[in-house]
VEXZA-411841 format. One line per 2 residues: number of its first residue (from 1); their letters; for each residue x, y negated, z negated of C-alpha. Coordinates in steps of 0.25 Angstrom, whole numbers, always signed. Example, Ala and Ser with C-alpha at 12.3 -4.5 7.8 and 13.67 -1.06 7.14 Angstrom:
// VEXZA-411841
1) as) +49,+18,-31  +55,+4,-29
END
This chain:
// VEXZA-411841
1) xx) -58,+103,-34  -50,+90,-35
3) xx) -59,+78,-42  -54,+64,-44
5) xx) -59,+58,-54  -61,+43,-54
7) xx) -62,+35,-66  -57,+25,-74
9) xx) -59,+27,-89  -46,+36,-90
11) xx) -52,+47,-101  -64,+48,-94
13) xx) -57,+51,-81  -48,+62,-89
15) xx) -59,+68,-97  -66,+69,-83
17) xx) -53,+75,-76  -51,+85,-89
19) xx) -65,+91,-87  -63,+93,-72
21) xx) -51,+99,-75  -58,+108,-84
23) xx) -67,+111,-75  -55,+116,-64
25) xx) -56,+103,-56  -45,+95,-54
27) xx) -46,+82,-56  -39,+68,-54
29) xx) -41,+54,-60  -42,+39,-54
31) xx) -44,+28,-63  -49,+19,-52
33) xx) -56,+15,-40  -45,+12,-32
35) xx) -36,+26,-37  -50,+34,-36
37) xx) -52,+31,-22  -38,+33,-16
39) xx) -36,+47,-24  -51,+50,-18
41) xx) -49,+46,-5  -37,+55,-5
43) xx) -45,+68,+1  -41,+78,-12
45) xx) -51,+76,-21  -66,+85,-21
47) xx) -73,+76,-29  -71,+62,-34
49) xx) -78,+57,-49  -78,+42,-47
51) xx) -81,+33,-58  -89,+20,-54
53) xx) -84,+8,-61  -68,+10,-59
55) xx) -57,-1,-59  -52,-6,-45
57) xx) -63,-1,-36  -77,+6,-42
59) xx) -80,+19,-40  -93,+14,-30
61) xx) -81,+8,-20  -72,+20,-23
63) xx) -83,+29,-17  -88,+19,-6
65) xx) -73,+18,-1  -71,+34,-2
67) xx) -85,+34,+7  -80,+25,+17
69) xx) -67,+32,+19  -74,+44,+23
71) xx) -71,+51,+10  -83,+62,+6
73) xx) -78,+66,-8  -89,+68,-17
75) x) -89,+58,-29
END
């Protein structure tokens, strides 16, 4: 399982990606709004952890544009 991980405070992101990883997941990181929702509309992630209050577009748009582009990954 692929996750993409979206968040802005860098060790939080990378402690996040490490447990994961741990877990056997693989995991990316985006460390904003605009980066989030172009690698998740991208098709090759199975779950996406957003974050809410991101720089350049908040995680609330993020997900609304992802709805609106048909996108059904679960966030």
């Amino acid at each position: 399982m692929r996750i993409l991980v979206v968040e802005d405070e860098a060790r939080l992101a990378q402690t996040l990606a490490e447990l994961l990883h741990r877990q056997g997941y693989t995991a990316d990181i985006s460390g904003d709004g605009l980066s989030g929702l172009d690698n998740a509309a991208s098709d090759i992630y199975d779950l996406v952890i957003l974050d809410v209050m991101l720089p350049k577009k908040d995680g609330f748009s993020v997900l609304r544009k992802l709805r609106q582009a048909g996108k059904t990954v679960p966030v």
